[in-house]
C-alpha positions in Angstrom: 0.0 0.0 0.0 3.1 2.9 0.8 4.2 1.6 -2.4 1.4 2.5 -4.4 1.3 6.0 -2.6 4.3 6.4 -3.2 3.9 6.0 -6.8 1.1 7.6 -7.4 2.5 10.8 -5.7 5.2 10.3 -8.0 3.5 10.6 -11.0 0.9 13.4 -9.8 3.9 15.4 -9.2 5.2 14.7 -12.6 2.4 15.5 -14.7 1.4 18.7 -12.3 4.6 19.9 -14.6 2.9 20.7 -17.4 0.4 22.6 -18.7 -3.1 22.8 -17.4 -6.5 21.6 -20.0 -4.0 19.4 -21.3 -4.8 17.2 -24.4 -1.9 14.7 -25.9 -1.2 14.7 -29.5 -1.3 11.1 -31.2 2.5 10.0 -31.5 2.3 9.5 -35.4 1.6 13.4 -36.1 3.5 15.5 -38.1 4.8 17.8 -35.4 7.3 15.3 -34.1 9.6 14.9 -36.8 9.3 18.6 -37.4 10.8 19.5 -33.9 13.5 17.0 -34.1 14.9 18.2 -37.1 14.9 21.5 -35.9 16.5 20.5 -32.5 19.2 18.8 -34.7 19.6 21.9 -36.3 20.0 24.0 -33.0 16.4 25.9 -33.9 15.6 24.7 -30.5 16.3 24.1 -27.4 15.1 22.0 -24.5 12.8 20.1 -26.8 12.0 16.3 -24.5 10.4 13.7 -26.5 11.9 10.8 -24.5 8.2 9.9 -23.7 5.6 10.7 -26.2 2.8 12.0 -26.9 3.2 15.4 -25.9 0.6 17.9 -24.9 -1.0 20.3 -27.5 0.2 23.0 -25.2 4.1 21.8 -25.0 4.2 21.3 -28.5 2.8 24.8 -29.1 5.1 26.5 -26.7 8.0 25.0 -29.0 6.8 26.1 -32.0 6.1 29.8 -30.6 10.0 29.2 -29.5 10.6 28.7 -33.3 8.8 31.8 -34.7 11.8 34.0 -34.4 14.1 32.0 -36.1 11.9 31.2 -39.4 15.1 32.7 -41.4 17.4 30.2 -40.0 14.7 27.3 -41.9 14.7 26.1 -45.7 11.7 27.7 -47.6 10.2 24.0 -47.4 10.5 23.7 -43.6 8.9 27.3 -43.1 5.8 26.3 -45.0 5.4 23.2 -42.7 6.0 25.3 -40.2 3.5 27.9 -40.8 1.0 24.6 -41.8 1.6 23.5 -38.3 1.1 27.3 -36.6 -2.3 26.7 -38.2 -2.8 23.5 -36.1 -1.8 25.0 -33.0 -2.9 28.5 -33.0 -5.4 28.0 -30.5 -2.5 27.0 -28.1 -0.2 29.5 -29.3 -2.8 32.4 -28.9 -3.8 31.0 -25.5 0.0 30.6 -24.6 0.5 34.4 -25.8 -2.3 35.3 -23.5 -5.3 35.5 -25.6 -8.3 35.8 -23.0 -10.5 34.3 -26.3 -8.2 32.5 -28.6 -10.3 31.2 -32.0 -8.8 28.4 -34.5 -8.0 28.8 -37.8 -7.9 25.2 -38.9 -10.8 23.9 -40.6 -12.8 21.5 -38.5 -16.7 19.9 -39.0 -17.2 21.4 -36.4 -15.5 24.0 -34.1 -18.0 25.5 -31.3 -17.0 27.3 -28.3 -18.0 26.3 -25.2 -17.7 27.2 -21.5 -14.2 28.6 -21.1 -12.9 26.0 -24.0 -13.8 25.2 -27.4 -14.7 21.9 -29.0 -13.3 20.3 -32.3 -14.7 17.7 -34.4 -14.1 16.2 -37.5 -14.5 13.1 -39.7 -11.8 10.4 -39.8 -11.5 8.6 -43.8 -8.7 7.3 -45.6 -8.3 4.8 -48.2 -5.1 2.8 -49.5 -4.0 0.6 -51.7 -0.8 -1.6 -51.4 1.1 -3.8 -53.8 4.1 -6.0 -53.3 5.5 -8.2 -55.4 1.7 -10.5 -56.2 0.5 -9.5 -52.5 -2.3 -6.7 -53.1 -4.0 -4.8 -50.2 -7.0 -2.8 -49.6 -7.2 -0.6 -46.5 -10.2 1.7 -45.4 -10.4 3.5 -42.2 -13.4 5.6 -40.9 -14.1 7.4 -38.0 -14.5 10.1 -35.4 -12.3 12.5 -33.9 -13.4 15.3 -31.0 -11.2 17.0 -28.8 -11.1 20.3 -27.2 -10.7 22.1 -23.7 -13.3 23.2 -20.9 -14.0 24.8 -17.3 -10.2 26.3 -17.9 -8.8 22.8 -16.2 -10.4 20.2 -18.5 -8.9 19.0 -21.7 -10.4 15.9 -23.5 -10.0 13.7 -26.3 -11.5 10.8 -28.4 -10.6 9.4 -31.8 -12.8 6.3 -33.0 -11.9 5.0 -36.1 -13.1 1.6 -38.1 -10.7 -0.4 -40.2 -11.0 -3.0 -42.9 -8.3 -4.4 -44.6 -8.7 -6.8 -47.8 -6.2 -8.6 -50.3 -3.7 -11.4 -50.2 -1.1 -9.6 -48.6 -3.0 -9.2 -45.2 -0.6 -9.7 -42.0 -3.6 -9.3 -39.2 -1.7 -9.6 -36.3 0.5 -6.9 -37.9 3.8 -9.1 -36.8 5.8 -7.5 -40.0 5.0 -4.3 -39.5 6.3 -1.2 -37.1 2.5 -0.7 -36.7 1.0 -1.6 -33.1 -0.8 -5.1 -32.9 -4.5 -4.9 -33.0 -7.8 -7.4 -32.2 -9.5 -8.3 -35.1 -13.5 -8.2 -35.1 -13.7 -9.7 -38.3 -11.6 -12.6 -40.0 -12.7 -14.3 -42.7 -10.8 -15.3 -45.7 -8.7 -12.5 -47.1 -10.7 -9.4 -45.5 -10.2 -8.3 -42.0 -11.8 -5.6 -39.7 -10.8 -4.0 -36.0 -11.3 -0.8 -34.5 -8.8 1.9 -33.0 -9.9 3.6 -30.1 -7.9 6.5 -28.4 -9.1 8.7 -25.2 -7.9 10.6 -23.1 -10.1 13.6 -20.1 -7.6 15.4 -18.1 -8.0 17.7 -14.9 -6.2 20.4 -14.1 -6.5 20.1 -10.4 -4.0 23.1 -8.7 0.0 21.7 -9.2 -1.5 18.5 -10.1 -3.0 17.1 -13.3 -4.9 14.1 -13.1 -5.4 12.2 -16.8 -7.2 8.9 -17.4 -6.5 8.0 -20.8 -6.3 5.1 -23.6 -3.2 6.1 -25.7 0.1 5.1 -27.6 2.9 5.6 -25.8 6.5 5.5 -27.1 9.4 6.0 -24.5 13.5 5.9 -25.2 15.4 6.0 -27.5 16.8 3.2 -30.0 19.0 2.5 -32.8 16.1 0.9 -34.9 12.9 2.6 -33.0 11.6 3.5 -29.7 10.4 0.8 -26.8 6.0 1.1 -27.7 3.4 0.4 -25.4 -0.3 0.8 -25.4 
């Protein structure tokens, strides 16, 4: 029992470091990459992705760290820079001190609500892979809502459904750096599971308290970073 006080207090104290109406960005986005190159390139300073995701807010407070040194970056990494700005820029206008920061992103749907806002928007994607006489047909569709309320609540959902068909199909995805999955449907050469990813946080004084469903990534490796889920 002291050890699991101990522990908890551990990790309240750890995540009351970061920003309040925190929401976690899904490890595969765009951002990442982006901020290690520009670490690498001495852009930035301080950056800490030993443990991923990251909040919205911590990666907007490294891009607002990057806005004076746009002259420094190619003309290719300044328009994905100002691409991601567009992302963020309800953090970064919040951050800056915005008492009523608005997006600029297109979203379904982007209403304000009580001292937040909420975001929603439609997950689709199609794909088709060939490899050597293996074919593949991938769909995805979904549901993504995330957003910020009461000033100390952040939340996050993203629901998508996956079907997968061709003779190429690895469904426990053993070949792959993709995480393993449960398959609803297996029948010959067609396949279905579901992704589900969730997180509601409180900002609750020094501490933050977070349940949450997410991929995780911590370390460092010389062929990819130790993944759990």
């Amino acid at each position: 029992m002291i050890r699991f006080v101990f522990i908890a207090c551990f990790l309240l104290s750890v995540s009351g470091l970061v920003f309040s109406q925190s929401t976690h960005m899904p490890t595969t986005h765009e951002v990442y990459p982006f901020l290690k190159r520009m670490e690498a390139k001495q852009l930035l300073t301080g950056y800490r992705d030993a443990a991923l995701p990251l909040s919205r807010r911590q990666l907007a407070k490294n891009l607002l760290t990057l806005d004076s040194k746009r002259d420094s970056m190619t003309r290719y990494e300044r328009r994905e820079y100002e691409f991601l700005k567009e992302e963020f820029q309800y953090e970064m206008s919040s951050l800056q001190g915005d008492p009523e920061p608005s997006e600029t992103r297109w979203h379904l749907l982007s209403q304000p609500i009580t001292d937040g806002i909420l975001n929603l928007d439609l997950n689709y994607a199609i794909r088709y892979q060939k490899s050597g006489d293996d074919k593949i047909n991938f769909r995805g569709q979904g549901l993504k809502i995330y957003g910020y309320a009461f000033k100390d609540v952040g939340f996050y959902f993203n629901w998508v459904d996956y079907r997968e068909s061709g003779s190429g199909l690895d469904p426990f995805k053993l070949n792959t750096p993709e995480r393993g999955v449960v398959t609803t449907k297996n029948i010959g050469d067609v396949i279905e599971y579901n992704n589900i990813d969730a997180q509601l946080s409180y900002q609750l004084g020094s501490f933050e308290l977070s349940i949450e469903k997410l991929s995780n990534q911590w370390g460092f490796g010389r062929n990819g970073r130790v993944i759990f889920s």
